[in-house]
C-alpha positions as CSV (number, residue, x, y, z in Angstrom):
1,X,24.5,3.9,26.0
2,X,24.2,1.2,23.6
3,X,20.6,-0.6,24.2
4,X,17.5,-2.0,23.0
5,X,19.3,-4.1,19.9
6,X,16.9,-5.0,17.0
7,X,18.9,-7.8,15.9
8,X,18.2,-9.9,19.5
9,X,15.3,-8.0,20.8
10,X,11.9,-9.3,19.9
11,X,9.6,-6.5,18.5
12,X,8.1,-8.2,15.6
13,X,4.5,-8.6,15.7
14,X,4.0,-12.2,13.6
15,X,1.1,-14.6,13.3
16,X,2.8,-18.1,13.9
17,X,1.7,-20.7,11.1
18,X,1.1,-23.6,13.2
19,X,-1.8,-22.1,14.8
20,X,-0.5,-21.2,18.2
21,X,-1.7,-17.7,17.8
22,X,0.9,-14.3,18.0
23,X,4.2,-13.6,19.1
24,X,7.3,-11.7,19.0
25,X,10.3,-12.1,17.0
26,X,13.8,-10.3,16.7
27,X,14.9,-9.8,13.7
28,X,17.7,-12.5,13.3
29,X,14.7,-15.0,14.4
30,X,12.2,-13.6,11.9
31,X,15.1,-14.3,9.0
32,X,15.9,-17.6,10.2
33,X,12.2,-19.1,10.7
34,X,10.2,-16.5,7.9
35,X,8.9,-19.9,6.6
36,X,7.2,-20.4,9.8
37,X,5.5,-17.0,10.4
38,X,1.6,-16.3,8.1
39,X,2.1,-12.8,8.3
40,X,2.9,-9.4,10.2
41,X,0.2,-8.8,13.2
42,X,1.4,-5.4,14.6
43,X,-1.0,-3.0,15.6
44,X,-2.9,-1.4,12.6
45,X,-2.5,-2.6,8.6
46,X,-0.4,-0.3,7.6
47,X,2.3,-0.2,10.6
48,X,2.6,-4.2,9.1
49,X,2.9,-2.3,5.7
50,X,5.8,-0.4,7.1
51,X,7.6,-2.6,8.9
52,X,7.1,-4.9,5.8
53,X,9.0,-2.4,3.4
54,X,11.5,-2.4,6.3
55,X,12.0,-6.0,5.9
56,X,12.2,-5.7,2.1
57,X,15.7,-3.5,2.3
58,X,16.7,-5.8,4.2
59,X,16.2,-8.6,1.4
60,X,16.7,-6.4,-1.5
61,X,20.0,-5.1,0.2
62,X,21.6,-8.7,0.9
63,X,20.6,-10.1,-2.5
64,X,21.6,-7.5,-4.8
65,X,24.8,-8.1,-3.4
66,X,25.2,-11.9,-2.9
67,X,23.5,-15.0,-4.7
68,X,21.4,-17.7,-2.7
69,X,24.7,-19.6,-1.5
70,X,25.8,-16.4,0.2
71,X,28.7,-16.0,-2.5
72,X,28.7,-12.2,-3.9
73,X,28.1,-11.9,-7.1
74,X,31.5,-12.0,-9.8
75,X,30.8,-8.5,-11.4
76,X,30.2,-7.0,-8.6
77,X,33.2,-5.7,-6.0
78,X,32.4,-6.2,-1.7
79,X,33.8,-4.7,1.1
80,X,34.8,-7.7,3.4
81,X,34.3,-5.6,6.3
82,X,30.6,-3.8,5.9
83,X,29.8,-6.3,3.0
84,X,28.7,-2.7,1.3
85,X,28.8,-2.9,-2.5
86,X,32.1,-0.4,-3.5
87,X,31.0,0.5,-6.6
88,X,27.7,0.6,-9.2
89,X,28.1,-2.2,-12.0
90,X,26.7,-1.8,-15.7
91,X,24.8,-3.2,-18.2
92,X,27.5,-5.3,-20.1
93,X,28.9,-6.6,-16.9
94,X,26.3,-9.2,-17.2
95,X,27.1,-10.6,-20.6
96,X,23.1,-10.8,-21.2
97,X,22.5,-13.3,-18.4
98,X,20.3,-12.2,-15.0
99,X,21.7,-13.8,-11.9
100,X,20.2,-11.3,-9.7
101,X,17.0,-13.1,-11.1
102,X,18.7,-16.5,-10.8
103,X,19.4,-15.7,-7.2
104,X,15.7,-15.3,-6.8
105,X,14.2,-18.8,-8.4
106,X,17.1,-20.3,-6.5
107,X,15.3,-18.6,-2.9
108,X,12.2,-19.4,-4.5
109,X,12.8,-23.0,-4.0
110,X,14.7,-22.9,-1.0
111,X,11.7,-21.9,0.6
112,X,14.0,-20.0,3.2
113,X,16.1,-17.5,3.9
114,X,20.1,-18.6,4.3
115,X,22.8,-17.8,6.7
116,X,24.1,-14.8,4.6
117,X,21.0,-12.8,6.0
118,X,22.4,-13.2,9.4
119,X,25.8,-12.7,8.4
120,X,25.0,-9.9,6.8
121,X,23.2,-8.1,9.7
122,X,25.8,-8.9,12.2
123,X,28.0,-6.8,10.1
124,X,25.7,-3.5,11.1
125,X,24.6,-4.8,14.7
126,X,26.0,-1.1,16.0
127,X,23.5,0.4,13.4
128,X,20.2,-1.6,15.1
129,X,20.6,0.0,18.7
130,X,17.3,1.9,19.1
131,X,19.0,3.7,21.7
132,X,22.4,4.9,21.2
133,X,25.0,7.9,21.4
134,X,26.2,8.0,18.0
135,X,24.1,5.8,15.8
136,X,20.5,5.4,17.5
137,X,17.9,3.6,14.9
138,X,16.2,5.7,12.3
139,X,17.5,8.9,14.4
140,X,19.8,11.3,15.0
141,X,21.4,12.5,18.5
142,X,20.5,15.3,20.2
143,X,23.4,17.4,19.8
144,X,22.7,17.4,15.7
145,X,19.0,18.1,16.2
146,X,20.4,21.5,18.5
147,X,22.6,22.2,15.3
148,X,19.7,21.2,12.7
149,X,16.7,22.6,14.3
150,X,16.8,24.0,17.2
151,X,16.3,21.5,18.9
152,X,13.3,20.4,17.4
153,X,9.5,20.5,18.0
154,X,8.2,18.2,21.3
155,X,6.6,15.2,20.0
156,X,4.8,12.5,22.3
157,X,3.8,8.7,22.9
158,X,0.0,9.4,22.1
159,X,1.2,11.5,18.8
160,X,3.5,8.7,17.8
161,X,1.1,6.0,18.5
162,X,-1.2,5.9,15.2
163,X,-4.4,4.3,16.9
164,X,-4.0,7.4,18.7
165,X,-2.5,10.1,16.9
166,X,-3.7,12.6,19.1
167,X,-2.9,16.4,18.8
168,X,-1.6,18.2,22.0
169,X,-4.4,21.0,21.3
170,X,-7.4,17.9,20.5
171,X,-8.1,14.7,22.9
172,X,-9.1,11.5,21.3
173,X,-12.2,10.7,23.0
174,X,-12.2,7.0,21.8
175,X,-8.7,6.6,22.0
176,X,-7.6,3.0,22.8
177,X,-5.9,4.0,26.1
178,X,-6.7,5.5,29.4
179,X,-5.5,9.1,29.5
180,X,-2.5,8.6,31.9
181,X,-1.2,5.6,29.4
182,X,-1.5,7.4,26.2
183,X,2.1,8.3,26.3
184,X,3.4,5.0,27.4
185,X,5.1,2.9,25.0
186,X,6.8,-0.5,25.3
187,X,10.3,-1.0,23.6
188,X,8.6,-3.3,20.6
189,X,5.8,-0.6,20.4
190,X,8.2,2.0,19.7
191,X,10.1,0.7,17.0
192,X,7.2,-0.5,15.4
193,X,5.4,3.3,15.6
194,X,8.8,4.6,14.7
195,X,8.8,2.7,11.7
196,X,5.1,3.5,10.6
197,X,5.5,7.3,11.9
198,X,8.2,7.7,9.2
199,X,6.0,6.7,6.6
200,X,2.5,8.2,7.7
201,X,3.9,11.6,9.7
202,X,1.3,14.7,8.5
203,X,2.6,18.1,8.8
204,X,0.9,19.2,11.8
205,X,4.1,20.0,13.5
206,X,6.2,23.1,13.0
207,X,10.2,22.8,13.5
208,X,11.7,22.1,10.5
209,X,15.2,21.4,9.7
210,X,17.5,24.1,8.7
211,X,14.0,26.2,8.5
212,X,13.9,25.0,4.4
213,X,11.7,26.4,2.1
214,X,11.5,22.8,0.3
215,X,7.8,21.3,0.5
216,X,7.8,19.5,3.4
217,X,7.2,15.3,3.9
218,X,4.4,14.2,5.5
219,X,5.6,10.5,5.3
220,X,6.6,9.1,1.5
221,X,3.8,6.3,2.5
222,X,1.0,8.5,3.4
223,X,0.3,9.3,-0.4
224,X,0.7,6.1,-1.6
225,X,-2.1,3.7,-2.8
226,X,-0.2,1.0,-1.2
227,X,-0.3,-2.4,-3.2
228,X,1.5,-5.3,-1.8
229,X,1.5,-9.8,-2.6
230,X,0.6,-11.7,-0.2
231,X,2.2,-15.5,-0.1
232,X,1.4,-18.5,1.4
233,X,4.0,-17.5,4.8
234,X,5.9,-14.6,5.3
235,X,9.2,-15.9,3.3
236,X,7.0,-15.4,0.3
237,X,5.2,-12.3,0.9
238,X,8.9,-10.9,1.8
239,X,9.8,-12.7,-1.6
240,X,7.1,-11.6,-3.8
241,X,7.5,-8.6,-3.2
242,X,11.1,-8.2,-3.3
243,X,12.3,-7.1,-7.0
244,X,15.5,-8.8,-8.5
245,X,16.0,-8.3,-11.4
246,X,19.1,-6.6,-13.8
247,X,16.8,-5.5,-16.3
248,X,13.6,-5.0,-14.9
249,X,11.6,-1.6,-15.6
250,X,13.9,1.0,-18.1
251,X,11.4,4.2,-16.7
252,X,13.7,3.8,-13.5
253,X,16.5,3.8,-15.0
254,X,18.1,0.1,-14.3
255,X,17.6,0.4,-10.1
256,X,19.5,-3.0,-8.9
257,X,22.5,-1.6,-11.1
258,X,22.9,1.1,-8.1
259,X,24.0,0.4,-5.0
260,X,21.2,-0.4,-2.6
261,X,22.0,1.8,0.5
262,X,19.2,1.5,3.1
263,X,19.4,4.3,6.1
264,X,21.3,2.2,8.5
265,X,24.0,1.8,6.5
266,X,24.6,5.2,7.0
267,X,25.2,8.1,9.1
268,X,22.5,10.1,11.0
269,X,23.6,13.2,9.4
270,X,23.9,11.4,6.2
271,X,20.4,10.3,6.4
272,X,19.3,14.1,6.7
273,X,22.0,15.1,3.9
274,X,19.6,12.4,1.7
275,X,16.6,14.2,2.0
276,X,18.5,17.6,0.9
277,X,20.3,15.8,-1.9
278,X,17.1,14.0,-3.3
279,X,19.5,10.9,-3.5
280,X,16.6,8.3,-3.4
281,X,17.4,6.8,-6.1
282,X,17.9,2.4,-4.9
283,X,14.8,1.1,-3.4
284,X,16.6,0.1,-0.3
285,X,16.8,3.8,0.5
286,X,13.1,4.9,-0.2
287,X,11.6,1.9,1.7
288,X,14.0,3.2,4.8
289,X,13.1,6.8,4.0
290,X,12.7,9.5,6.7
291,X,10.1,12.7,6.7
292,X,11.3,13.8,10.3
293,X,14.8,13.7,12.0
294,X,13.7,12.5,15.1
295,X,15.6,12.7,18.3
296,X,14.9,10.1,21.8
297,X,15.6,10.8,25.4
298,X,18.6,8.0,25.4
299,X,18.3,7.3,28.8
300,X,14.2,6.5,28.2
301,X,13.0,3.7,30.2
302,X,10.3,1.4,29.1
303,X,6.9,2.5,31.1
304,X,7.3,5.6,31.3
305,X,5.4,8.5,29.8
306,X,7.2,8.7,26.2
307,X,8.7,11.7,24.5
308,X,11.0,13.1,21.4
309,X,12.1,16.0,19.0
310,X,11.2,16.2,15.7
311,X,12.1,18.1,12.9
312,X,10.4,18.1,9.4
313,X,12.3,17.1,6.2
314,X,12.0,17.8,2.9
315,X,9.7,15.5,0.8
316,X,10.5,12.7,-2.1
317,X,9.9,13.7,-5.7
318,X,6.5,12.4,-6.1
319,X,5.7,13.0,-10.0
320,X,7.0,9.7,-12.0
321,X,8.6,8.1,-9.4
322,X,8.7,4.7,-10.8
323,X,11.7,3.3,-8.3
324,X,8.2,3.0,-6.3
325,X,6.8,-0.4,-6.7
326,X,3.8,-0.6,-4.1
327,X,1.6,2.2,-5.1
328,X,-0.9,2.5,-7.8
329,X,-0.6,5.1,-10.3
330,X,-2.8,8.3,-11.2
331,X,-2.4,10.5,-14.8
332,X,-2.8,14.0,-14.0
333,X,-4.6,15.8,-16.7
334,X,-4.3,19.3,-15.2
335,X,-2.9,21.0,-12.9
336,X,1.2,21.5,-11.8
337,X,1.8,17.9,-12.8
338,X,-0.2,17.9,-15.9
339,X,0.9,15.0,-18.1
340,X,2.9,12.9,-15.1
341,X,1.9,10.1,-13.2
342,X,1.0,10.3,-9.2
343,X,1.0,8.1,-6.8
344,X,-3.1,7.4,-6.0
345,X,-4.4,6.4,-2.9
346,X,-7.0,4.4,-2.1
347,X,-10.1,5.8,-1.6
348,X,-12.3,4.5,1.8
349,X,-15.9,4.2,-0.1
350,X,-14.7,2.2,-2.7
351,X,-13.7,-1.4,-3.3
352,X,-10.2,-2.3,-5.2
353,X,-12.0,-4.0,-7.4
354,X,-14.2,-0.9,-8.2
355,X,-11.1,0.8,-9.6
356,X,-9.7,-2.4,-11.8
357,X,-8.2,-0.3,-14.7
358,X,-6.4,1.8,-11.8
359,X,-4.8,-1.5,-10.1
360,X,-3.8,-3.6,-13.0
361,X,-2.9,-0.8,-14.7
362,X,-4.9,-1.4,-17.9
363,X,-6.6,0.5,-20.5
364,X,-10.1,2.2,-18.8
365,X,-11.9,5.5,-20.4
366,X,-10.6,6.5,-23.8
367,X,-7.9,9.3,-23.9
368,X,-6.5,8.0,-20.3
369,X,-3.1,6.8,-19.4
370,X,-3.0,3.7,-16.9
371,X,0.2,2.2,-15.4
372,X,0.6,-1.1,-14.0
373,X,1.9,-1.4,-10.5
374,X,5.4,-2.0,-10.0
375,X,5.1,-5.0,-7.9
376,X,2.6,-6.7,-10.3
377,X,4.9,-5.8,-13.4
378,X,7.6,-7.5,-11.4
379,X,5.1,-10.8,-10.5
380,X,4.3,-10.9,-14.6
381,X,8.0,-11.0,-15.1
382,X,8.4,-13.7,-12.3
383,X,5.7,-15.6,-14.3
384,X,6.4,-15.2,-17.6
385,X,10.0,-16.8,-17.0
386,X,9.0,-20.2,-17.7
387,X,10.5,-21.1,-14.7
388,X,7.4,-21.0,-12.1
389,X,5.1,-23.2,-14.0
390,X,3.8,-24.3,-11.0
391,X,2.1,-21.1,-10.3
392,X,0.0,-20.5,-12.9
393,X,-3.2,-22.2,-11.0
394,X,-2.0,-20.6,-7.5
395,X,-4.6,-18.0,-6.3
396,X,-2.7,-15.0,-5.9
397,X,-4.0,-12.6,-2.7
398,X,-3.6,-9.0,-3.9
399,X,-3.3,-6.8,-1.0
400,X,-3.6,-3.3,-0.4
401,X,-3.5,-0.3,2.0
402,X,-3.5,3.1,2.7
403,X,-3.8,6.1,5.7
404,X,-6.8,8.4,5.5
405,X,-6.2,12.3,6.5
406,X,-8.7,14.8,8.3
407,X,-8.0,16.9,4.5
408,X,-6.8,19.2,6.9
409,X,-4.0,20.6,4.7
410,X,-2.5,22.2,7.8
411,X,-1.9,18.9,9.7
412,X,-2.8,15.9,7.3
413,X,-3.7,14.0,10.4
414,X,-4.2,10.4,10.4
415,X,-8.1,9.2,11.2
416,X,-8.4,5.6,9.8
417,X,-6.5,3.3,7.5
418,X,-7.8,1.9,3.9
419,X,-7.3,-2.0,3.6
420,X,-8.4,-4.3,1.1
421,X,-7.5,-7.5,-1.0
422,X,-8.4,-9.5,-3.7
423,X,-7.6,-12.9,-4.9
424,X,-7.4,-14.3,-8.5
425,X,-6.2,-17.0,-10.3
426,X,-2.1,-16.5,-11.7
427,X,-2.9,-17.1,-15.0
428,X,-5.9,-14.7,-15.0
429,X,-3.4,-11.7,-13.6
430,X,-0.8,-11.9,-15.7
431,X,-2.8,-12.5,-19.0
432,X,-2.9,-8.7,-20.1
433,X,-3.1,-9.2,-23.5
434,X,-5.8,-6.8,-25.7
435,X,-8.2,-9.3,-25.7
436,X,-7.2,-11.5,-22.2
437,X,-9.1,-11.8,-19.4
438,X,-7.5,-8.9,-17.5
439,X,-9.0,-6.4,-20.4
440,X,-12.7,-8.4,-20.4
441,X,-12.8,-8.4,-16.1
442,X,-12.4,-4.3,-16.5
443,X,-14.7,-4.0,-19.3
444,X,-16.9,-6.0,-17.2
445,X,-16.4,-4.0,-14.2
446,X,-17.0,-0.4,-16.5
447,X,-20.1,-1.5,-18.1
448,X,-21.5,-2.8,-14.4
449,X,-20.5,0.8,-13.0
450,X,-23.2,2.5,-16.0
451,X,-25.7,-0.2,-16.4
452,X,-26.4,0.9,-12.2
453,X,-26.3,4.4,-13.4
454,X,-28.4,3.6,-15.9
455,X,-30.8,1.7,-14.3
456,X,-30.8,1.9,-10.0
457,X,-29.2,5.5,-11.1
458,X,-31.8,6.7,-12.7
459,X,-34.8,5.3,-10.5
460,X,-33.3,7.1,-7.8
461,X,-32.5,10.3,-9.5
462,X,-36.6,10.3,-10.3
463,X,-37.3,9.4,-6.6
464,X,-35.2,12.7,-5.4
465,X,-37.9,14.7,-7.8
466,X,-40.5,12.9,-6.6
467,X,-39.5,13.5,-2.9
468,X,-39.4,17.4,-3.5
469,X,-35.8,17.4,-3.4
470,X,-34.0,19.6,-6.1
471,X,-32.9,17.5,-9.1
472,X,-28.9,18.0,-8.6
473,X,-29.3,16.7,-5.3
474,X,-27.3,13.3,-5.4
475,X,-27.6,11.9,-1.9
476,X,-30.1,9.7,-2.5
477,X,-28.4,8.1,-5.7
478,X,-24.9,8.0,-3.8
479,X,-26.4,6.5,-1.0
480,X,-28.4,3.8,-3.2
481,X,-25.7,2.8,-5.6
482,X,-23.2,2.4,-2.7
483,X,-25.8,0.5,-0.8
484,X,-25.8,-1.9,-4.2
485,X,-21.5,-2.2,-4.3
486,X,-22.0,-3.3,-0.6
487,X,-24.6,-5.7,-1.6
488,X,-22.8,-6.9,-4.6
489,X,-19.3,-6.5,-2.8
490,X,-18.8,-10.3,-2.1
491,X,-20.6,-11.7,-4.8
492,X,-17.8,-10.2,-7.4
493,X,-15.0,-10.9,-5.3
494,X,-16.4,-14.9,-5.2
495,X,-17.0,-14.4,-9.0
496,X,-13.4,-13.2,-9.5
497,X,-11.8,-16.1,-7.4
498,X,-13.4,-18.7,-8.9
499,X,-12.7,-17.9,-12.8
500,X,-10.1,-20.4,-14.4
501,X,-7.7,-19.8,-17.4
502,X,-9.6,-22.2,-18.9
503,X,-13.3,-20.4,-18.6
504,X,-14.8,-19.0,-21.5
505,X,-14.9,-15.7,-21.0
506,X,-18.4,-15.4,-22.7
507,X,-19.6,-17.8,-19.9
508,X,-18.2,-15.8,-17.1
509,X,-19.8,-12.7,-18.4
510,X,-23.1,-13.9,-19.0
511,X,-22.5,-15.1,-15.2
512,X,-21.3,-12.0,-14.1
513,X,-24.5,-10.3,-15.7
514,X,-27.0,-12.5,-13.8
515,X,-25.5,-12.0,-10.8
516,X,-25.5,-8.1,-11.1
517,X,-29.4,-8.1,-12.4
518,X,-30.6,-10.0,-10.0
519,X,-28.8,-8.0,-7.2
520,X,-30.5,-4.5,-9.2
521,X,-33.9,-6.3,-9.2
522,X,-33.8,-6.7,-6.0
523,X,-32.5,-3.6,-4.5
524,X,-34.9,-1.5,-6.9
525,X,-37.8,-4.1,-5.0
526,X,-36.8,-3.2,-1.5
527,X,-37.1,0.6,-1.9
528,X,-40.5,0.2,-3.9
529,X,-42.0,-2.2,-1.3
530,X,-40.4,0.8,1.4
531,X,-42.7,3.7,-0.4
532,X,-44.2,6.0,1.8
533,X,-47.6,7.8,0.4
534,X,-45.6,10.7,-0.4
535,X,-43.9,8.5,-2.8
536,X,-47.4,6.6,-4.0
537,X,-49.1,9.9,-4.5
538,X,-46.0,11.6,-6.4
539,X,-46.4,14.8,-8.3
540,X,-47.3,16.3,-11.6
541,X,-44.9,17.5,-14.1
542,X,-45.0,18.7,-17.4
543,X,-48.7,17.6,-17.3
544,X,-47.3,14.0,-16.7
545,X,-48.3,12.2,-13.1
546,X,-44.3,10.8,-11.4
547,X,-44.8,8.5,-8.5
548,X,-42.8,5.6,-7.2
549,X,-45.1,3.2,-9.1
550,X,-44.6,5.1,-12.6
551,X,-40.7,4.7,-11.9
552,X,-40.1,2.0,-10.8
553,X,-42.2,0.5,-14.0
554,X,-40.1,2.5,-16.2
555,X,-36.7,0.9,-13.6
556,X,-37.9,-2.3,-14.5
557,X,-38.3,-1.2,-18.5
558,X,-34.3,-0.2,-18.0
559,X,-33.1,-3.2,-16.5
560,X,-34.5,-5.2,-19.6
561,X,-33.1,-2.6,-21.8
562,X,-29.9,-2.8,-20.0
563,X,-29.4,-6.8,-19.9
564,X,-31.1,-7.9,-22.5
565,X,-31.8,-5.6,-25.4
566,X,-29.6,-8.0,-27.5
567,X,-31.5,-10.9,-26.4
């Protein structure tokens, strides 16, 4: 039973640029009018971020095989029939020119996709059915989850559903669904949580397939620190973020020179034989990754309570993984991967902007290792062409995203997503030299983080004494200094989009510096002018009287100290 087709059926989520609010798209229409759409608006952030990356094969697949007049590329040999790359291509089959990257400048001024998308996906229409006997979408049939698993663990609507994920043992109180619809699921809902469930899974269930004794996926996304561009319209978010390039990062090992083989270009059972193999090795493949084989009721009808089987697969090599583009990057000093780099995820108390040296990937505290994301290594090499010119005054949006777990290591359950972005000037991001303004913006952002230790820190760690709390009790400082970030939240991110190439960078810090003194002042003001009499009488020690009048005096005594002992 061959239904449900991806290519004609609309179950993109887009926001339309002309103003006229949401709608759905298939995914020949999305292709054909990208230009059109602002962005993804499915139901959470990082369900877009998934369905984005599924988009991104898509491009990365086409155009690693044919230029931007749909003509495949002369090194490189095409099956007519599948329009599958036969065979990998090497270095010196390019005689020192890029056309992958010339096939991207070209789109780049298109300002479209063309026909050889649409071409290209009518070649695998069989492979877009969600619901079919031999080749169902991002599944396998039943009878190879019997072989596999067993048949596979139970799964449901409300578990697949991420603003639910709700446990069959737990119920979500404040779920966004009466109880007798938490299992229903249109058609467009469930590819979309398909999509996402592949990428943010836990490991609360229990089948697993062929009972392995691998570690176990909980969704290759899940762990990332998700980074992403954002363009003007979705044909340049999809293109920003799509890497062409013959020679682009040598820690990955040349990527574009292998074959690009997303999942539906292949088999169920070769999908599973993936995971076992650990041949994610083209970036089609890992943005189409699976953790679960995952089997549907074929004969499911739309409206109806929702169900599956799912089995757990083994997990993507994590350490060094540098085929990964969209995540930032962590340098384990101890531990089992002592030495490599990890994906890092974002953490929800904190700002992007609050871990700079992390996200750009530059030099932070001394002795530590920082690695540029991939996807703003790739935007550096887009810029540094000499061929986009035009974009070196374009404000950039820098988005990113990522799932937080209960840090139940038995289940890993989703409770709330991460999202954030910045904007910046072009010229500002990609200027990572020593002494450019990428290296002065995370100084800046370092010496802010200890002159509030120093100063609002230190107030507060005296208040804690004075309040008869023991000394190493922080949650009076924690709660302070966050209090400050909040305040000063917009303030930097205003001060960040409005610096120019052409700033002195001695201006912008002195700037910078009022702005973050001024917001100290008057945070320090608030809690003095809030002083109880507890705080006014204070306590003796060491023969010495502490109130919240002798510290704040010596609060004010840092500030000056802090911000203008070289005055």
């Amino acid at each position: 039973m061959r239904r449900y087709n991806l290519l004609d059926e609309k179950w993109i989520a887009v926001i339309r640029l002309d103003g006229q609010g949401t709608e759905l798209v298939s995914l020949k229409e999305l292709f054909a009018h990208a230009q059109d759409y602002y962005d993804l608006a499915g139901e959470m952030k990082t369900q877009d971020f998934a369905v984005l990356r599924f988009l991104l094969a898509v491009v990365q697949t086409v155009f690693s095989r044919f230029d931007s007049e749909g003509n495949p590329y002369e090194m490189m040999e095409i099956d007519r029939e599948t329009f599958r790359q036969l065979e990998p291509v090497e270095m010196e089959d390019f005689d020192d020119e890029d056309p992958l990257f010339d096939t991207w400048l070209a789109l780049w001024q298109k300002g479209a996709f063309p026909e050889i998308v649409q071409v290209y996906l009518e070649k695998w229409r069989e492979h877009f059915n969600l619901f079919d006997e031999q080749v169902p979408f991002c599944q396998i049939t039943q009878a190879e989850m019997d072989q596999l698993a067993a048949g596979g663990g139970q799964f449901f609507g409300k578990n697949l559903n991420r603003t639910i994920s709700e446990s069959n043992n737990k119920s979500a109180l404040f779920a966004p669904a009466a109880e007798e619809a938490k299992d229903r699921l249109s058609y467009d809902q469930l590819v979309r949580w398909l999509l996402t469930f592949q990428g943010y899974t836990g490991t609360g269930d229990k089948k697993k397939v062929r009972n392995t004794s691998l570690p176990c996926s909980k969704g290759w996304l899940y762990d990332l620190g998700g980074v992403y561009l954002k363009g003007h319209n979705l044909f340049e978010t999809l293109m920003l973020n799509c890497i062409l390039s013959v020679e682009f990062d040598k820690d990955i090992d040349d990527d574009i020179l292998r074959v690009q083989n997303p999942a539906w270009e292949r088999s169920p059972a070769e999908n599973v034989e993936v995971c076992f193999d650990h041949r994610i090795d083209n970036r089609a493949a890992l943005y189409t990754s699976w953790s679960r084989a995952i089997s549907f009721d074929q004969d499911y009808q739309e409206g109806n309570p929702f169900s599956c089987y799912i089995a757990k697969l083994p997990e993507i090599e994590h350490a060094d993984n540098f085929l990964e583009p969209m995540t930032c990057w962590s340098w384990n000093k101890t531990g089992p991967n002592k030495d490599h780099f990890l994906p890092k995820k974002h953490r929800p108390e904190e700002a992007i902007w609050r871990n700079f040296s992390t996200l750009m990937g530059v030099d932070g505290e001394e002795g530590a290792k920082f690695r540029k994301p991939g996807i703003l290594a790739w935007y550096y090499k887009i810029c540094k062409s000499g061929s986009m010119d035009a974009l070196a005054h374009l404000k950039i949006t820098i988005s990113s995203v990522s799932m937080r777990d209960d840090g139940n290591a038995t289940s890993w359950s989703p409770v709330d997503e991460i999202i954030d972005e910045i904007q910046m000037e072009t010229a500002v991001l990609v200027d990572d030299n020593k002494d450019g303004w990428l290296a002065q913006i995370n100084s800046l952002v370092n010496t802010s983080r200890s002159q509030i230790d120093q100063t609002l820190g230190r107030f507060l760690r005296q208040l804690t004494v004075i309040r008869g709390f023991d000394s190493k009790d922080n949650h009076l400082v924690n709660q302070g200094r966050e209090e400050l970030y909040q305040e000063i939240d917009r303030s930097f991110r205003n001060w960040l989009y409005g610096i120019q190439e052409s700033d002195s960078m001695n201006d912008k810090a002195l700037e910078w510096y009022s702005i973050l003194e001024r917001a100290i002042r008057e945070h320090g003001d608030r809690i003095y002018r809030s002083a109880s009499l507890r705080d006014l009488k204070g306590i003796n020690t060491d023969g010495k009287s502490l109130n919240i009048a002798t510290a704040y005096n010596s609060f004010v005594r840092q500030i000056n100290i802090q911000f203008h002992q070289n005055a």
